[in-house]
Every structure is written in C-alpha cells, then in structure tokens.
Phi, psi and omega in degrees: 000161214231171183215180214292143189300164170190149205253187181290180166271103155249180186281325196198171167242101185310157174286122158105359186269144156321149132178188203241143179197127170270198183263152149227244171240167157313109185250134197224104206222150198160137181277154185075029175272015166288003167307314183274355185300321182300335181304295179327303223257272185335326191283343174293329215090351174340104205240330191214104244208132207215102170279125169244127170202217196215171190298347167301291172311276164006294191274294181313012138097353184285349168285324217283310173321323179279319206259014196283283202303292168335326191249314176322316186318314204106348128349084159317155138242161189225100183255149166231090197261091177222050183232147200234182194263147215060100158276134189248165180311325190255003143286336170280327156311266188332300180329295209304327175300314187280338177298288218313303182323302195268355174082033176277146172246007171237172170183115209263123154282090171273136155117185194277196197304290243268283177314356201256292200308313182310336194285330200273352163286280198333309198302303174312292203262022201267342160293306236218102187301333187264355172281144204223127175337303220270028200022061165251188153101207184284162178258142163345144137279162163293134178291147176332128188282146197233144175264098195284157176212089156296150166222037160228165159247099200234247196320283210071037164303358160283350191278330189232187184238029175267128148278135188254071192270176186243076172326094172269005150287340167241354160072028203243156147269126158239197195222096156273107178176186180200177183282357185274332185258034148294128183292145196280293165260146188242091166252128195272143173194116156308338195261014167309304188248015156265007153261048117260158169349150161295307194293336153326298197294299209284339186244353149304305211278319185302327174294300179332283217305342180288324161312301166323322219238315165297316167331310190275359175237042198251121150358298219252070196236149182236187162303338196301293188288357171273333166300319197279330181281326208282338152303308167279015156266332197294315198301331189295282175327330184258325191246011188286305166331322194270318188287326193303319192275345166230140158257007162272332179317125192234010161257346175294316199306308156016268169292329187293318173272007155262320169270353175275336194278296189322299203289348155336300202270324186292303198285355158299333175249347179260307203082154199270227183213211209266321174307276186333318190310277186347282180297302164340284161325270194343277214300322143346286190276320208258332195102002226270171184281162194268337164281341156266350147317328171315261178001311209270326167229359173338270153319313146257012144304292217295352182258008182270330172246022179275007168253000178255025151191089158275005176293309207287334177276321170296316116021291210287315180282310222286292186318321175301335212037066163262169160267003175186136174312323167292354149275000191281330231270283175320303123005291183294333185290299156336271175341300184277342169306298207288333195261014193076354182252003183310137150197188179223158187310310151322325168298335272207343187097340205263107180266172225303304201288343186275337196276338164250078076267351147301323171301294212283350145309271187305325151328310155243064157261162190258344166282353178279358170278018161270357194289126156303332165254138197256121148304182212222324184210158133306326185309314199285321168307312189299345188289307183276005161264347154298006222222327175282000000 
C-alpha cells in the first residue's frame, strides 16, 4: 500500500532537479455544488453507492441532505456511518465487509479527514477480501471508485488515496492506501461547513494551515508542493482567524475550504514533519483531537528546527507575511492564542511519565523522516516536549 507521493530530500531545488507530480481528482467547488453529486457518481458508473461518513452528521440531517438527491437520481444508498475520530483498522476492515456483502460499486465520502481517510480503505479493500488495513493480508485490487464530500476545512483527505488509520494493536498509525482510490472527483460546498463549531473550525483549520506550513520546510517537497503549500498558508493565515469568529462568513467558509484543499495537494506531494509525528503520538496514547495535538508543539517544533532549513521556514514566513523565518515560532502562538487552541501536552493528558514512549512513536511514524531536523534520540525529543 502506498503512501503520500514524495521526491529524494532536499534543502531547496536546484534548477534542472528531478521530480514526480500524480494526478488527482476532479475539482468541483462552489456553494450548492452538492446538487452534482449524482452527476459525478453516474459518470463513475455508480449503480449501488456506499456513504461512509460518521453518526453525527447522520443526526444533524446532513447525510439525509446529500444522499436525497443521490437516491432521487436512481442510485441505492447504503450508508455506513460507524467511523469515529482517529478511524481505526477495524472499522475500515468492517465497512469493506459490509460493501463487499451488499455488491456495492461506490463510495461517497462524507465528513471531515476521518470519514474521508476510512472511506478511501474501505474503497481499497471492499474487492479483495484477503487484504487487511494494516497491509498485511493479500494485495490489494483496484479499489472501488471514490467521490469526496468534505465538510470540514482540515485534512484535504480528498486530494489522495491514502488513510491515516489507528492500529490499537500496535499503538501505531498506519497509511492505507492506493492510487486507485484516489479520489475521482473532490467536491468542495461551503456551505457544508457552516454548522460547524468554532472549537472544530479551529481545530481543522490549525491542521490545514500545518500541512501548508509543514509541506514548505518537508525533506520531499518539490515546486509543484511548495505552490500549493505557499497559498494555502497565505489563505489560512488570513481567513482561519475569520471563520473561527463568524462562522457564518461565507468568503471565510470558502477560502478556508480552499485552502485545506491547496495543503492537501502539497502535502500529497511533500509529505509532512515532525509536528505531525509529534500529534500523531499524543492522539495515539492520549484520545487527544489531532488539531490540538497539533497546537500543543506546534510552536516549538517550528522554533527548534528553523536553523536546519532556513530556506524553507522563510518561505513559510514570507506566505505568513512575516518577515524573517525567526518570527513563525512567536507568530504560531498568536495564531493558536487567537483561534482558541492554544493547550499544552499537559492539557492533553500527556505528563512527564508519558514523553518517552511519546518519542518513540513519533520517531517511528514515517512521516517525522521528512522533518528537516532529525532528533538524535528520544531523549532529545522527551527534552522537547517538556517544553510543550
């Protein structure tokens, strides 16, 4: 199974370097574009059609709202709202079971990263009965074709064809997925994300802008993901602030939801850090939600590792429109100050005694080998989180 595309490790890119950029879906963005989905889905061949999304939305009417039109259409649906935040191997295992079961040939992604990442397994393993999330088992077939319908502005898990699931047998993440389940189309509706939360808005949105931000300082980042990333922080940084305080604004809803789709596509092609390692573990040991875990080292990951790539963290401030790469640390505080999200690993649940087997997570997540600076140890990581 395959996991975000990513080039060799560099500092910068020289003129004339290599490098790889896939395809992706089809974007179709706009307030009312859910109105198309049956258009979409037909154009797959979509004949018995499998919403994975999750029991929240389900009750707040917002499945009912999507899958209307979709069944008006001609279409079965079938939904499977059982995926929970961290979606783990064995809901994604069960889904695939129940597609498999009902002859389903689709698969509608509702909801935020978590419904999104579970949907693109279930999509993967709902042919091939002997493959298992955690890519043990049989290898994949190609997988089921899939349609995203984010309704947060976070993750950008619409862009690729990977999932970040939760092994709680090995206390591990792992990354399911494949080029076949990418999605075929990525539909964007602003209007999607305007019941949500502030404390949501904020802690979705703290994941976009990290992605953006982690993207522009990543070992494997080329032009392509430095474009994509140096937008989507500009957009983050200026309307993240906006959504959290009206969350009726509806050029917020927007940008916001453009710009977790822009950090999508970079970190599809860069791959993330250290930050990311870092919250991965937290949620990992503790339940904690991954944008405050985010939150929670944000700021000192990024002032601890701004001298092992100042190009790429000045990039990162230039978008912020900051003025020296030595101001994001201060800046990132602010940010999370403003949006509420400001905690400490200690809020977090994770005390003293928690910080080396927290290291030793992140270390081996495969996304902290994309960090511009490498810890040395655990140690050197448990120093810093003493710090969070």
């Amino acid at each position: 199974m395959t996991g975000p595309l990513t080039t060799s490790p560099c500092a910068g890119v020289a003129a004339g370097t290599a490098f790889l950029s896939g395809s992706g879906p089809v974007v179709d963005f706009g307030p009312g574009a859910v109105a198309r989905i049956p258009d979409h889905l037909a154009a797959q061949g979509a004949r018995r059609v499998l919403v994975v999304t999750d029991a929240g939305l389900r009750a707040a009417g917002v499945v009912d709202a999507v899958t209307a039109p979709v069944a008006a259409a001609g279409l079965a649906v079938e939904v499977y709202d059982a995926v929970r935040g961290n979606p783990s191997v064995e809901v994604v295992e069960q889904g695939a079971e129940h597609a498999r079961a009902l002859g389903l040939d689709a698969v509608l992604a509702l909801g935020g990263g978590s419904s999104l990442d579970a949907a693109k397994g279930i999509a993967l393993l709902a042919p091939s009965p002997g493959a298992r999330a955690d890519g043990s088992g049989a290898t994949p077939a190609t997988g089921l074709p899939v349609v995203a319908v984010p309704t947060t502005a976070g993750t950008g898990a619409e862009t690729n064809g990977f999932g970040v699931l939760e092994d709680a047998a090995t206390r591990q993440k792992v990354y399911c997925g494949d080029a076949s389940v990418v999605p075929r189309v990525a539909l964007l509706d602003p209007e999607l994300t305007y019941g949500l939360p502030a404390s949501a808005t904020a802690a979705t949105g703290v994941d976009a802008l990290v992605h953006g931000l982690e993207s522009l300082a990543s070992r494997g980042r080329d032009p392509m993901s430095e474009a994509f990333a140096a937008e989507a922080v500009r957009r983050a940084w200026t309307w993240l602030p906006v959504a959290v305080a009206d969350g009726s604004d509806p050029r917020a809803r927007a940008e916001m939801l453009v710009a977790a789709h822009l950090a999508g596509q970079a970190l599809t092609r860069s791959g993330l850090g250290l930050v990311h390692g870092l919250a991965h573990a937290l949620s990992l040991h503790t339940g904690a939600i991954h944008g405050l875990a985010l939150a929670a080292v944000l700021p000192e990951v990024v002032g601890w590792s701004l001298d092992a790539d100042p190009a790429g963290w000045g990039r990162a401030a230039e978008a912020a429109g900051l003025p020296a790469a030595s101001a994001l640390p201060d800046a990132l505080a602010g940010v999370v100050d403003a949006t509420g999200t400001r905690v400490t690993v200690a809020d977090l649940h994770a005390g003293p005694d928690l910080y080396e087997p927290l290291a030793r997570t992140a270390l081996a997540d495969p996304v902290s080998r994309n960090a511009p600076r490498h810890p040395t140890s655990a140690d050197e990581l448990v120093s810093l989180l003493g710090r969070c």
